[in-house]
C-alpha positions in Angstrom: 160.7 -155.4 187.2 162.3 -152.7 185.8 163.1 -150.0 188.5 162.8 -149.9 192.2 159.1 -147.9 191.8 158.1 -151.3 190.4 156.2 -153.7 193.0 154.8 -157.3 193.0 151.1 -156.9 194.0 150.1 -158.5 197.2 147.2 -161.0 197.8 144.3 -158.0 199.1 145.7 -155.4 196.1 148.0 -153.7 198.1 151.5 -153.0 196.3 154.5 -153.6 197.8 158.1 -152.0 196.2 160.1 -154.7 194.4 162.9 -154.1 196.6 163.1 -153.2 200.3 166.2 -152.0 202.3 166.9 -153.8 205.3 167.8 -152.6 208.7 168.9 -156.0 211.1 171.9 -155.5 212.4 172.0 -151.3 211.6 172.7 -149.6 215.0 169.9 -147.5 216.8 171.0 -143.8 216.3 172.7 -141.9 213.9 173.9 -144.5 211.7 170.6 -145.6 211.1 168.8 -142.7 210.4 171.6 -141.9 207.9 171.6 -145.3 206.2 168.2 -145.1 206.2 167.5 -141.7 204.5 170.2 -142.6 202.1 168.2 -145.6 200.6 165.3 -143.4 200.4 167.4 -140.7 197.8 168.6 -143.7 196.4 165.5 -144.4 195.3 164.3 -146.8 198.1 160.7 -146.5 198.8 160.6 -149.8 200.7 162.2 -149.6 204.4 162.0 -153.1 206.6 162.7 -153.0 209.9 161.6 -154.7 213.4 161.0 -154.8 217.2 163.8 -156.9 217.8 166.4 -154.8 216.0 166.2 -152.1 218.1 166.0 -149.2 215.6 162.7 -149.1 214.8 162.5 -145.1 216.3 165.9 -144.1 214.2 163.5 -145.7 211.2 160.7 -143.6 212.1 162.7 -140.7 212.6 164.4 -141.2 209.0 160.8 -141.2 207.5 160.1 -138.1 208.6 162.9 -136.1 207.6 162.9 -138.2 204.1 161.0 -135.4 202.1 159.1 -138.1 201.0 155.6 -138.4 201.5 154.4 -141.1 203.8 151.7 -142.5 201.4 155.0 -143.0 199.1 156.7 -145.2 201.4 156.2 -149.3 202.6 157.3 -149.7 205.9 157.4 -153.4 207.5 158.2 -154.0 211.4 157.6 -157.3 212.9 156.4 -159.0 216.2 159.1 -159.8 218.1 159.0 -163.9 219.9 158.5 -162.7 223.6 155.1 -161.4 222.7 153.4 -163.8 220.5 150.3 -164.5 221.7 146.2 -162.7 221.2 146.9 -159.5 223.9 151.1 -159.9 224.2 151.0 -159.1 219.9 148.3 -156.3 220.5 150.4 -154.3 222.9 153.3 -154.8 221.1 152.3 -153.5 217.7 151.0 -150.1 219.4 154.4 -150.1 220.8 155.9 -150.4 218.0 153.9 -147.9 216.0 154.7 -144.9 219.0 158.3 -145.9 218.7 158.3 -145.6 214.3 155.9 -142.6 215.4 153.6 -143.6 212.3 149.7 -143.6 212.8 149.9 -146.7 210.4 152.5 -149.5 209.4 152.4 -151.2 205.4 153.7 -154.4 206.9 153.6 -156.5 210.0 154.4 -159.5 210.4 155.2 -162.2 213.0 159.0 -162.7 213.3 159.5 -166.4 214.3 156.9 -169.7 214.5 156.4 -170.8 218.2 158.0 -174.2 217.8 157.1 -175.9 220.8 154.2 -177.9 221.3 151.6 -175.3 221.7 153.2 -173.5 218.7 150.2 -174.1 216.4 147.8 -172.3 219.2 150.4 -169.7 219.8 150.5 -168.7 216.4 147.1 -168.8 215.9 146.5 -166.9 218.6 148.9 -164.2 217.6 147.4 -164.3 214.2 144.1 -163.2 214.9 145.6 -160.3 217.1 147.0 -159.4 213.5 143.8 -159.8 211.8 141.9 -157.2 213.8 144.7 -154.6 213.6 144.1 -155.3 209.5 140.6 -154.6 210.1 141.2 -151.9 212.1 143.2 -149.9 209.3 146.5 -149.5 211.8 148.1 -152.0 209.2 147.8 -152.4 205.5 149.3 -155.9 205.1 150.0 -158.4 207.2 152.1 -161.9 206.9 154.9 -164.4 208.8 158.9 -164.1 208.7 160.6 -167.5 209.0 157.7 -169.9 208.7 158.4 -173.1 206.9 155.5 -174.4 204.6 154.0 -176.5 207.5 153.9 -173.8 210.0 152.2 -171.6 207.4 149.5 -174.9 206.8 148.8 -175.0 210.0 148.4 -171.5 210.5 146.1 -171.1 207.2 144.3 -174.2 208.5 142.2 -171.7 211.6 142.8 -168.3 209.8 140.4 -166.0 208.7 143.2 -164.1 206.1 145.9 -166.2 204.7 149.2 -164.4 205.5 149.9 -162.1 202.7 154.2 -162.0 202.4 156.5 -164.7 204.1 160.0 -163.1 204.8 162.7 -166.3 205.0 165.9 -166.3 204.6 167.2 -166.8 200.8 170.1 -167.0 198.9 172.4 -169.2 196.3 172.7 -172.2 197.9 169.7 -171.9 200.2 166.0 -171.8 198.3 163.8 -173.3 200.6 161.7 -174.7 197.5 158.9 -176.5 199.6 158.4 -173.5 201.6 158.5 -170.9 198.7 156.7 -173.3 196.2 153.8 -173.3 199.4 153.8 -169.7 199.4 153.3 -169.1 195.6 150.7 -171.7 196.0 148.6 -170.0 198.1 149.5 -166.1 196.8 152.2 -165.4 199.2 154.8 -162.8 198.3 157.9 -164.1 199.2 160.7 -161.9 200.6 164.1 -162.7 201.2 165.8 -161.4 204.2 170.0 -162.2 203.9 169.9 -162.4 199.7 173.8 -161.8 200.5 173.9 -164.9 203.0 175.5 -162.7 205.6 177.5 -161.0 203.4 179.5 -165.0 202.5 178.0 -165.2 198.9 180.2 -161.6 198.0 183.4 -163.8 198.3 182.0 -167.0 196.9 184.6 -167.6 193.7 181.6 -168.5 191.3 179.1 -166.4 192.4 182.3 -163.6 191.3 183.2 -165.0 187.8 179.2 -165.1 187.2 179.4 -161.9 188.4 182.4 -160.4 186.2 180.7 -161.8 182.8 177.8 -159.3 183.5 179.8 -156.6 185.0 178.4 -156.1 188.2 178.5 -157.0 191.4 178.3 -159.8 193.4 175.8 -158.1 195.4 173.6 -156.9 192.5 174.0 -160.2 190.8 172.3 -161.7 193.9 169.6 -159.3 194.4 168.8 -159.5 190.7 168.5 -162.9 191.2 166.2 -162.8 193.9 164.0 -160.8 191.4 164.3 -163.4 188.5 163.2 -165.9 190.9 160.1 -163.5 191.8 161.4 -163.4 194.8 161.6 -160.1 197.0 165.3 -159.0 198.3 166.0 -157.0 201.4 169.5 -156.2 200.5 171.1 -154.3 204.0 174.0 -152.1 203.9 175.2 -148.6 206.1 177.5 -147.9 203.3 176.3 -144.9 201.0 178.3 -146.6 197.9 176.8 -149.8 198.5 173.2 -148.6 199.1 173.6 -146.9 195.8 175.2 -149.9 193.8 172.5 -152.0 195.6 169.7 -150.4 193.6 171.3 -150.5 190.2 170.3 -153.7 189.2 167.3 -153.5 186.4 169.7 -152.8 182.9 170.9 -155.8 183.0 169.2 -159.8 182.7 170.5 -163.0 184.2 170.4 -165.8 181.2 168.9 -168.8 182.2 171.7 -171.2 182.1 173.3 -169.2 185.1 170.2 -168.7 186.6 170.3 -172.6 186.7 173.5 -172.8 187.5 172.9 -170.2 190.8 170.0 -171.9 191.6 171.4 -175.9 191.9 174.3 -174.5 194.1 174.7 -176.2 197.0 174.4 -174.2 200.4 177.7 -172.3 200.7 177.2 -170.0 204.3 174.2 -168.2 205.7 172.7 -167.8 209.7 172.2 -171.5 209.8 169.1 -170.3 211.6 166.6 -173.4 211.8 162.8 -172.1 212.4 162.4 -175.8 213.7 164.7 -175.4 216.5 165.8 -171.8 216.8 165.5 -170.9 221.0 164.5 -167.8 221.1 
């Protein structure tokens, strides 16, 4: 990858921008239409948002006033838990697409596994409600967020398309290697939503001596990382400077003895969200 127009290609052709600009935790409103149109002059072309955030309308809103044509943009909302399920996911995704006030979205996905004991039939279920929007043309892509490599079996087990991108959280110190050695298995693109771990890798002290010998951030060394690990980062910020530095991460290389080295880490902070158990 050499600059943000680059993209990894997804399993049914479609490409998808090498790196996307977050928006969980961005405030509904002015903030995020701002943050939002800044990452696009930035050079963004890749915008990920979701039901559950809240902000999917100030995303919409920030596409349109982008000067940026709409073919030229990749933009991902998800399925929030409270309507999984074959005509709960159906409803919600038009509800979704009034609210980004798009007549089409790049990416959907479904935000969480059910992990009770129907959560195989739940999934399913919600699953084919995403494979007939597909067919429908309303979406161009469709894939999971947070599904562990036996939620994504079981899904691929009754589906007629094998999810296309699996967002999970990734960072130093948390890989997930059965789950994204599954995906790449199988021609998943993987994305990783908190490449920062919730913003605790930016004060980690090796992570910033690493850092310092390639003169760049600890943000930008983590992103690039992502990216060395063809992996697909979802850096997040609301600060201009940040958004900026955040994209200035292709003239430089990572060697591979500190790519090792970042890679055997042990896991040093991030949501501690468990797909497994997470109750909501």
């Amino acid at each position: 990858m050499k600059s943000l127009k680059d993209s990894f290609k997804l399993s049914n052709g479609v490409d998808i921008p090498c790196v996307g600009f977050g928006t969980w935790q961005t405030p509904d409103g002015q903030v995020a239409v701002d943050s939002v149109k800044c990452a696009v002059n930035a050079g963004y072309r890749h915008i990920d948002t979701a039901a559950i955030y809240g902000n999917e309308k100030s995303v919409g809103q920030a596409v349109a006033e982008s000067g940026i044509s709409r073919n030229e943009l990749f933009v991902t909302t998800k399925l929030w838990n409270s309507s999984r399920g074959y005509d709960s996911a159906l409803s919600a995704f038009n509800n979704s697409l009034k609210t980004l006030g798009l007549e089409y979205v790049d990416l959907y996905l479904i935000h969480w596994p059910e992990n009770k004991a129907n959560g195989a039939k739940v999934n399913a279920d919600t699953w084919r409600a995403f494979e007939k929007l597909y067919k429908e043309g309303v979406i161009k892509a469709i894939g999971v967020s947070n599904f562990l490599a036996h939620h994504l079996k079981a899904l691929i087990d009754t589906a007629e398309i094998v999810p296309m991108v699996n967002q999970i959280e990734y960072h130093p110190g948390q890989l997930q290697s059965e789950t994204v050695e599954f995906c790449k298995a199988h021609n998943i693109v993987v994305e990783a939503w908190g490449p920062l771990g919730t913003g605790r890798m930016l004060t980690n002290p090796q992570l910033m001596e690493i850092a310092k010998r390639y003169s760049v951030s600890v943000a930008q060394l983590c992103i690039k990382w992502c990216l060395q690990n063809e992996i697909l980062p979802l850096p997040k910020s609301i600060t201009p400077q940040r958004i900026i530095e955040n994209t200035k991460v292709f003239n430089f290389n990572i060697t591979d003895t500190d790519m090792q080295f970042i890679n055997n880490m042990p896991y040093i902070g991030g949501s501690g969200l468990n797909p497994d158990t997470v109750s909501y």
